[in-house]
N, C-alpha and C positions, 0 to 999 in steps of 0.2 A: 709267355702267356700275356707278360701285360699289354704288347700292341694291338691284340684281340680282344683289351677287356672295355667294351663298349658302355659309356653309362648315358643312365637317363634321367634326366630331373623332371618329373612331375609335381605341378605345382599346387600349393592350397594355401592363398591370401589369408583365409580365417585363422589360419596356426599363429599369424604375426599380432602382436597387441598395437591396441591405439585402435583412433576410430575406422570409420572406412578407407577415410584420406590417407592415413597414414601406413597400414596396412599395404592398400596398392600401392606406395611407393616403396614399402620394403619389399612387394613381390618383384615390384622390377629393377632395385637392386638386385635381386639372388637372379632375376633370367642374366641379368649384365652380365655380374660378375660369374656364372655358369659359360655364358657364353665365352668370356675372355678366359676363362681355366679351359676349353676345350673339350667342354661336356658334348657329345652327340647328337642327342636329344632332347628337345624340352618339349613337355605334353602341357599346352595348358588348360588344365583339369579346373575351371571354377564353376560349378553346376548351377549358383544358384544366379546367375548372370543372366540377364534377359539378352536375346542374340545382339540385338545394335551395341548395348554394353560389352561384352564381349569382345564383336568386332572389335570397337576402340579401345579395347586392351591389347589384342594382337597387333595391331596397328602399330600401341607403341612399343610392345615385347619388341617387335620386329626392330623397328627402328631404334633401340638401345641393344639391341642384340648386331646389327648391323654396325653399329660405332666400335662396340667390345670386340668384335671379332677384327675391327679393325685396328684397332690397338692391339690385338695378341696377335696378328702378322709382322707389323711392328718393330715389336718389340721382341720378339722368335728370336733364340740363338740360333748362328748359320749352319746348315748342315744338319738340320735336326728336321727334314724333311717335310713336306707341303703341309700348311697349318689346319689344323679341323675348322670346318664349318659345322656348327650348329645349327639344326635345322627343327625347326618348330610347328607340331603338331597340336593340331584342335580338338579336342576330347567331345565325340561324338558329333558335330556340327560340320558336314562337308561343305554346307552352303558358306557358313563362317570364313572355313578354309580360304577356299576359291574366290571370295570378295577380298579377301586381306592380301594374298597370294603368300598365304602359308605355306608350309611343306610339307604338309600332310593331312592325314584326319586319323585319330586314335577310335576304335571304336570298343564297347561294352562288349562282353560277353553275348546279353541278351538284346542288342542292338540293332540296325539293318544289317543285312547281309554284305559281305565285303562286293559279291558277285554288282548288289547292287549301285556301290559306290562308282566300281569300275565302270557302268553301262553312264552313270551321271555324266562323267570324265570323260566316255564318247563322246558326249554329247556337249561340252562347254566347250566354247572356241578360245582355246587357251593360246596365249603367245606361242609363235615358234620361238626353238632353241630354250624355252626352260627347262629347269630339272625334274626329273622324276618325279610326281606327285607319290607320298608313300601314303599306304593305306596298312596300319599298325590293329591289333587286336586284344582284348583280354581275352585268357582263357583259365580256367579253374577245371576242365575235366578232359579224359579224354575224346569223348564226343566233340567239345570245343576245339580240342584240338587239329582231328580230321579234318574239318570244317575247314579249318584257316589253312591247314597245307592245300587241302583242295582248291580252294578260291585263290589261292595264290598269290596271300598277303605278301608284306616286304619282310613284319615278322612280329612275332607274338609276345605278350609280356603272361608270363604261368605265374599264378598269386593264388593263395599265399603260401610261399616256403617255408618260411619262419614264423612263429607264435611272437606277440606283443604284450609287453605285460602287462595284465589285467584288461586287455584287450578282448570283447566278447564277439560272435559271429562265426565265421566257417574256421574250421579246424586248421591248424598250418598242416599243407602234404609231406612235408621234408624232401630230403633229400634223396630219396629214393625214386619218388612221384618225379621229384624236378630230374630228375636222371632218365627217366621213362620217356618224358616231356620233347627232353634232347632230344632224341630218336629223330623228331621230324625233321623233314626238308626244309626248313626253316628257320631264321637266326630265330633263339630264345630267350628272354630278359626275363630274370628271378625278381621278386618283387616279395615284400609281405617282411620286416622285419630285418631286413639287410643291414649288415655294419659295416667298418671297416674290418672286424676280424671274424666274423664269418663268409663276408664274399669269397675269399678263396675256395671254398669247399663249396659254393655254386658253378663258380668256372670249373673245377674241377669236376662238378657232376655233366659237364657238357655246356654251360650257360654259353652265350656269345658275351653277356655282360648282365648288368643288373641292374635295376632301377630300384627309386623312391622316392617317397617324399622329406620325410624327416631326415634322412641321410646328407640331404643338400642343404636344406632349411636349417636345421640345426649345427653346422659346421660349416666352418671355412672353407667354398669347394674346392678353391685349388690345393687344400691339404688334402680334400679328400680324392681328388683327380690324380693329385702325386702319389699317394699309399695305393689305389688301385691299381695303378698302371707301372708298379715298382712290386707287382705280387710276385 
């Protein structure tokens, strides 16, 4: 199980203390060191960014994620097969994306339509030979979910599975819902409450892997990259 357990760090500066400055620098500590542990994914998630800001956050995610990742080639013990790239996705901004040459765009629930991303992607005269632009989705029902297998996303994050304590808004589905969720054509990242000792019983409801934010934030990732991938 564990060389299928795919994670995702999704990120939110405001969890960090200090002022702004300081803040953005521990966010991109945690993209670094996510990158150097082998994390999959990172969404970065900061809403209240004005786009040029933004851009010049992805710019430098990018380029400390491109250092870390090249310290964890590295540094690899031999024979433990071709090292993760981490690749970094823009929470709702395809224009973002595509100016930074991110590698991806995360979209909302109630967001554009993925259909519509794709036709954008026609249309940009992108380098030959890069990688796959991914176009990732949130989904919370099953109508969302059709949707995304229809449009024929890379692949879906289903929130919330787990309840947060004292945490108010949409009900957690459990793990029934997340089990339903699997069904689709589509890898599926659990989201909403994730630990280290409940992920298991998400992969095992069908998840491809799991995401969060606090998950990453608040621990050590490469401890937490080793417990999941040792399930």
């Amino acid at each position: 199980m564990a060389d299928h357990c795919l994670l995702y760090y999704i990120t939110d500066q405001s969890q960090f203390r200090g002022d702004e400055r300081a803040r953005r620098r521990a966010l991109l500590d945690k993209i670094s060191e996510a990158a150097q542990a082998g994390v999959n994914y990172i969404q970065l998630r900061e809403k209240n960014l004005s786009a040029r800001e933004l851009e010049t956050l992805a710019r430098d995610a990018l380029t400390v994620m491109r250092h870390s990742s090249a310290l964890r080639t590295e540094n690899r013990e031999p024979r433990t097969g071709p090292p993760v790239r981490t690749r970094l996705l823009i929470n709702s901004r395809t224009d973002v994306a595509l100016a930074t040459g991110a590698d991806g765009v995360h979209l909302r629930s109630d967001d554009v339509a993925a259909h519509e991303v794709h036709q954008v992607l026609e249309g940009a005269h992108q380098p030959l030979n890069t990688d796959h632009f991914l176009v990732a989705v949130s989904c919370h029902t099953a109508v969302d979910l059709h949707r995304a297998e229809s449009e024929k996303v890379d692949f879906a994050v289903f929130a919330p599975v787990f309840g947060k304590n004292g945490a108010r808004g949409t009900p957690p589905a459990g793990l029934a819902a997340l089990h339903e969720a699997c069904q689709a054509k589509i890898p599926i990242f659990a989201l909403g409450g994730i630990t280290i000792e409940n992920a298991a019983s998400c992969l095992k409801a069908g998840a491809a892997g799991v995401a969060g934010i606090r998950l990453f934030q608040e621990n050590k990732i490469e401890e937490v990259v080793r417990a999941l991938r040792s399930l």
